[in-house]
N, C-alpha and C positions, 0 to 999 in steps of 0.2 A: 430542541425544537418543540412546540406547543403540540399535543397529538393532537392527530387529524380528526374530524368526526367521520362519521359512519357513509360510508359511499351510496350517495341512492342509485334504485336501480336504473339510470339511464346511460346514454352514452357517454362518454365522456371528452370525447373529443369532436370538433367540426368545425366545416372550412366557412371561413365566413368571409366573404368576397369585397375587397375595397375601393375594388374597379369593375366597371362596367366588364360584360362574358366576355367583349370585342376585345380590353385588353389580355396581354403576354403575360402582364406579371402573375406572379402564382399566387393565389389564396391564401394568406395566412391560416395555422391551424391555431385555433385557442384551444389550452389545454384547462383541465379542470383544476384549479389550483388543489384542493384536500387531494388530489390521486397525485398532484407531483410533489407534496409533501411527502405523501407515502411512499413514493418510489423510492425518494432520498433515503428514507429511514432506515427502507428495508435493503438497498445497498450499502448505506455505511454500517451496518449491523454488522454483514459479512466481513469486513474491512476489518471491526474491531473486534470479532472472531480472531483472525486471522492474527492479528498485535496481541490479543490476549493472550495466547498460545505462544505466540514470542517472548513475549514478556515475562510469563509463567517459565518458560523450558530454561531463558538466558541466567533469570535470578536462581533457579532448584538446580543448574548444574551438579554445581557439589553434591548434591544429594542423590541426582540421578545416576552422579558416575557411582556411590557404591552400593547402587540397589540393584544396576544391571552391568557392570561391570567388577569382574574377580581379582582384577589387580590390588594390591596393595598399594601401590602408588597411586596418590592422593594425584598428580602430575597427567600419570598416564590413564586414569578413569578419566579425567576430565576432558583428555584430549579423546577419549574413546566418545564421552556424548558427546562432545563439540560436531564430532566425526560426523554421528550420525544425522548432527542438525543439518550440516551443511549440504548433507546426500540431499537433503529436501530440495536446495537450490538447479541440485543438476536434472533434475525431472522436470523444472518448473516449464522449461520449452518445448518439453514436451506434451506438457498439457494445453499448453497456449496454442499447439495447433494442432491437439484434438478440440478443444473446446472453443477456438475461436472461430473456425469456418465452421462449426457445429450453430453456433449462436447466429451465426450471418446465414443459415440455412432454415432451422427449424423456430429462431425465433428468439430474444435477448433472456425473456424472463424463464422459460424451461430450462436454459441452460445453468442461469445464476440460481434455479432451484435446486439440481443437482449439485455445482459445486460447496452449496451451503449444507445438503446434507452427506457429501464427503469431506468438508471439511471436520462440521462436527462430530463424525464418525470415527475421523483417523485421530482428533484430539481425546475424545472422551474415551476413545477405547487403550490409548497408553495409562488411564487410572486403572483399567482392569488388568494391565499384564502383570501376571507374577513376578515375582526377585527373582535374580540367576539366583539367588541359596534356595528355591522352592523349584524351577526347571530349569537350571542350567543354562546351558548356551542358547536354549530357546526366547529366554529371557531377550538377550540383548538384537538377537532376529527378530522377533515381534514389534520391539519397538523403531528397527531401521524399518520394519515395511508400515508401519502409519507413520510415521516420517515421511515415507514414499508418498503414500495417501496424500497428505497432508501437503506435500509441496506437488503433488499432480495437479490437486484440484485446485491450489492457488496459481496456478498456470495460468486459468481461465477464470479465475476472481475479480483480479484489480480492473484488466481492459472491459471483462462485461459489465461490472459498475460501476466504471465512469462514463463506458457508455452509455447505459442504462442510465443513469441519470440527463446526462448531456443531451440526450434525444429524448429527452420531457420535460426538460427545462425551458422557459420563456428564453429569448437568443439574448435580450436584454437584463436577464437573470441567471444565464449560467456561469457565467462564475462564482458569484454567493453561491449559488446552490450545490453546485461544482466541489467549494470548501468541506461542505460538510462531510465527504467520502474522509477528508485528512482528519478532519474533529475524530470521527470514527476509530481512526487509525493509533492518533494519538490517546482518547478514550481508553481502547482497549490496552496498551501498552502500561498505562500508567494504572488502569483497573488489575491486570496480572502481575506485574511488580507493586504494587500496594499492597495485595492480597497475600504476596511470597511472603514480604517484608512484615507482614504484621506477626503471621503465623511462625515465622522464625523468630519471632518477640515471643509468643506467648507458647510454643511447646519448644518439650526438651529436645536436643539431638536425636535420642533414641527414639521419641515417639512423631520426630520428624520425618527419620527412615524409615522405621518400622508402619505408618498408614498415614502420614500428615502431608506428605508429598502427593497425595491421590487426591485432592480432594480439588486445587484448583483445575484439576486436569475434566473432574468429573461433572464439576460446575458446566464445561460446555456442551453436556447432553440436554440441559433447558435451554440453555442461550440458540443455540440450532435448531431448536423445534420451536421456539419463538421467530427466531431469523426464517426459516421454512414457511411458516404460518402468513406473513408477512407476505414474503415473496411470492407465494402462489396466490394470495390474493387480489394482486395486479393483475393489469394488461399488457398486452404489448404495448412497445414506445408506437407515438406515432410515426415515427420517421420510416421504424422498419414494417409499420401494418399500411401506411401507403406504396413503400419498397412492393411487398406482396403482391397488395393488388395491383402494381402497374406492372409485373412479370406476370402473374394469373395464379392459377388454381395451386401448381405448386411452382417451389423455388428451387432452380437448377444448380444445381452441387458447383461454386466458384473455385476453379483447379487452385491448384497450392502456387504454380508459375505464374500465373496472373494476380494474384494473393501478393507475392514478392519482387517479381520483373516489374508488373504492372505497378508498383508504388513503389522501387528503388528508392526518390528521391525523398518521397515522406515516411519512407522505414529509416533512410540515415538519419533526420532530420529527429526522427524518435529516439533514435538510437541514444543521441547528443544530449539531445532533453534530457531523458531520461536517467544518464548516464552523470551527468553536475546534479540531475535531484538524489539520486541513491545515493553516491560517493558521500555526498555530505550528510544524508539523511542518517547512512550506516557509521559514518565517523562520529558525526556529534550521539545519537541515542544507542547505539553499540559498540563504537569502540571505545568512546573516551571515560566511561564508567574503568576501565583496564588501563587504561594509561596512566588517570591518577590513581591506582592505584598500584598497580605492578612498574613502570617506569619515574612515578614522583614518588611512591611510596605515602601517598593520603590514605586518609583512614577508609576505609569501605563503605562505608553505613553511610558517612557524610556526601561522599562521591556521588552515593546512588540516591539520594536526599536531594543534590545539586539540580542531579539530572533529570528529574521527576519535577522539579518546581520546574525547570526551563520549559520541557513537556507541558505543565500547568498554563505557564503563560503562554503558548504557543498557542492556546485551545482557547485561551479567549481573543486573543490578536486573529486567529483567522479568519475567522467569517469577516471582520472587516477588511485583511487584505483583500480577500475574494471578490467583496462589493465594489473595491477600488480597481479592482482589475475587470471589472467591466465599465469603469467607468473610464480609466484612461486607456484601458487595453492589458492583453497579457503579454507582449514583449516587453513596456516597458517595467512591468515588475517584473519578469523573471530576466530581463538584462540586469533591474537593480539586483537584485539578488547574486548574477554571476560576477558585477564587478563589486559587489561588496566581499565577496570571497576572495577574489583578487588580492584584494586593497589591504582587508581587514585582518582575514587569516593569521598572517603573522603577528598584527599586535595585539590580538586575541589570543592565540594561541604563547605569546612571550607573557601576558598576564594570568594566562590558567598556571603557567611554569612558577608563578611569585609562591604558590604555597599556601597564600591567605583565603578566609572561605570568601573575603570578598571581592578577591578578585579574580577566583573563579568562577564564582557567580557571577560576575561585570560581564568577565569572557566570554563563557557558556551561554548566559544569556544574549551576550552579542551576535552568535552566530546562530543560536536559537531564532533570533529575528528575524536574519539572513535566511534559514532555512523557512522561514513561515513566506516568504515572496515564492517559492517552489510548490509549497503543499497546497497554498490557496488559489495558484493559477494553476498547476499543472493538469489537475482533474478535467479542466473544460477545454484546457489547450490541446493535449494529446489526441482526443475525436475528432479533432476539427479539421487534424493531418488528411483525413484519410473521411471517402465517400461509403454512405451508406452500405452499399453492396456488400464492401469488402471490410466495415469498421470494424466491427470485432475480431476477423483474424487477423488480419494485419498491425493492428495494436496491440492484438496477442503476444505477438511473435517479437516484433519489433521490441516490446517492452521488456518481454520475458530473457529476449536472449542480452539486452543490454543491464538486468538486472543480475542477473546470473554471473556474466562476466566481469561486472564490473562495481557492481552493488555488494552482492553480497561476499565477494574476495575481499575487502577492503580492510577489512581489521586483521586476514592474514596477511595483504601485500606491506601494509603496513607496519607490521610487526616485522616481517623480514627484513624492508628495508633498515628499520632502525638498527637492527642487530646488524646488516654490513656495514651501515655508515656509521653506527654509532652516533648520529648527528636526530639530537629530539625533538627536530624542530618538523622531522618528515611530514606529521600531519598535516600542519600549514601546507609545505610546499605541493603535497596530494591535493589536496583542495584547491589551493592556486590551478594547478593544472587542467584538474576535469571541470572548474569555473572559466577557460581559455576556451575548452571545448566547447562548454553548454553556449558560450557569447557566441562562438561562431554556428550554431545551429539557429541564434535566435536572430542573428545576421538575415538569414535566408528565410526563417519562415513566414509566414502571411500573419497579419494580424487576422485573429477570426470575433473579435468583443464586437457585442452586442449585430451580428452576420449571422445569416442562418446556418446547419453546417453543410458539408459540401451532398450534394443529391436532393437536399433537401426544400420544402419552400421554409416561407418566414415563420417561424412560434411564436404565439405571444399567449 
């Protein structure tokens, strides 16, 4: 996106009335377009924080298992970091509601300030741990607690920047703008595996263990005080600085049981969403790099080559699905999305099995598409479940825990499955499934394109 210019000092939002004071209807708030550029930016910063670190930790495995783990099995180091990535996953609910009724209390942007600088805290500080050969078991303890770090404060990342976006977005414009949170995401993903990938081109083994491995990791102490920099120079959204002032001076701590009771039916409704975007999101850019390689037996380098152009095209396809899903709505893309998974899965997934790069890339890229109808709607769909008061926890929570169980398991339920059935077609029929689930959440939800969101009046 174009940078923004420089904010003058005035206000930046206000109601500007398009009916006489006698009428009901609410004031539309106009927002200042250069401050909802910037808001974007500086949410999908975070985002692509968060994928970098992904993308960095998934590709340097091998290396990190024998920098902090003493095993000699090549096998069981691996499963040692895997180990410790995944610890990241089980905190993540926990962050989501410490930081999400935090954010629906004290405010969108203080919150998303702090998790941007514990995320870059907990990334940049695994370049400084020493090798177990330099402290021992300290080693491989330092790095499970910023992994802790790391997946605490993404707890309370994704739901407060899409929030945060969503609620400064024109209602007519959030889903383009919506997009950009996944540009961000895939950005960083493809930025941290490009950056592995090269560096394992240009040094040797030994001076890959020995200090080459530290270097993508140390990269995100600027990217976080750029990302910080950003974020603190916002305001609050308007949605939640008129929240404020219609509650008063301060804002009443919203219990956890009204948080949850109180939106039952748009925490399930999230849950499902949420649950066909991960499952596919984690099989196509995480597990299937391992498929072909450890179940077809393709070469590596080509595999992660494949997966990195899909990524590619994903990142220019999105902003326009985004624009189109406010144009015709966000059910009807992310229903195409659930029945193309359906439908397509299998004969996707029978032509990534042919061996050829081209019709891996036919495959990958097919479901590549598929997933782009999920990244481009789902950032403006997911706010719109849920009313101002309780937006940020309740998305929190809802998101964190259908991620957690169901997202980031994926490449292990997967794996297991295939090992009892022995039948390689499991991935399809995964994705088939949780694309059954996501249709029947998009069954029931509201369309919310181009609608203000819920508490709120009209944005333009």
């Amino acid at each position: 996106m174009p940078s923004a210019p420089a904010l003058p000092p005035t206000v930046h939002t206000r109601h500007v009335p398009d009916t006489p004071d006698t009428s009901d209807t609410p004031e539309p708030t106009v927002v200042d377009p250069a401050l909802v550029k910037r808001a974007v930016k500086a949410a999908a910063l975070g985002n692509a924080m968060e994928w970098f670190d992904f993308g960095v930790y998934s590709y340097i495995a091998v290396t990190l298992g024998k920098v902090f783990f003493p095993s000699g099995n090549p096998t069981a180091q691996l499963l040692s970091t895997f180990g410790a990535f995944a610890a990241a996953f089980l905190v993540r609910p926990l962050g989501g509601l410490v930081f999400g009724p935090l954010g629906d209390r004290v405010g969108r942007q203080k919150v998303l300030a702090v998790t941007m600088i514990m995320m870059a805290a907990g990334t940049f500080s695994i370049g400084l741990i020493p090798s177990y050969a330099t402290i021992g078991v300290g080693a491989p303890l330092l790095l499970l607690l910023a992994r802790l770090v790391q997946g605490f404060s993404t707890g309370g990342e994704y739901a407060g920047a899409s929030t945060f976006i969503a609620e400064y977005s024109p209602d007519r414009k959030r889903g383009f703008l919506g997009s950009w949170l996944e540009f961000g995401t895939l950005a960083g993903y493809i930025a941290g595996a490009g950056l592995v990938t090269l560096m394992t081109a240009l040094l040797s083994t030994e001076d890959l263990v020995s200090w080459g491995w530290r270097i993508p990791f140390l990269i995100a102490g600027p990217m976080g005080v750029i990302g910080l920099y950003l974020r603190l120079r916002l305001e609050e959204t308007p949605a939640f600085a008129a929240e404020t002032e219609k509650a008063g001076s301060s804002r009443p701590k919203v219990p956890l049981r009204e948080m949850l009771t109180g939106q039952w039916r748009a925490l399930l409704l999230c849950v499902g969403l949420v649950l066909v975007f991960n499952v596919t999101d984690y099989m196509l850019l995480s597990y299937m790099p391992s498929y072909l390689t450890s179940e077809l037996k393709y070469d590596e380098t080509h595999g992660l080559l494949v997966v990195l152009a899909v990524m590619a095209l994903m990142m220019v396809v999105q902003p326009f699905a985004g624009a189109l899903s406010d144009r015709i709505g966000r059910r009807p893309v992310i229903a195409a999305g659930c029945a193309g998974f359906l439908f397509l899965s299998v004969p996707a997934l029978l032509l990534i099995r042919q061996g050829s790069l081209f019709a891996i890339a036919l495959g990958m890229g097919a479901l590549g598409l598929l997933l782009v109808c999920f990244t481009a709607a789902m950032p403006s769909a997911l706010p719109a479940l849920f009313p101002t008061r309780v937006r940020y926890g309740s998305l929190s929570v809802g998101f964190n825990i259908s991620v957690s169980l169901f997202g980031g398991t994926t490449p292990l339920v997967v794996t297991a499955l295939i090992g009892a059935t022995g039948n390689m077609m499991m991935p399809a029929y995964y994705m088939m499934a949780a694309a059954v689930i996501g249709g029947v959440a998009v069954w029931f939800m509201t369309e919310s394109a181009g609608r203000p969101l819920p508490g709120s009046p009209p944005q333009r």
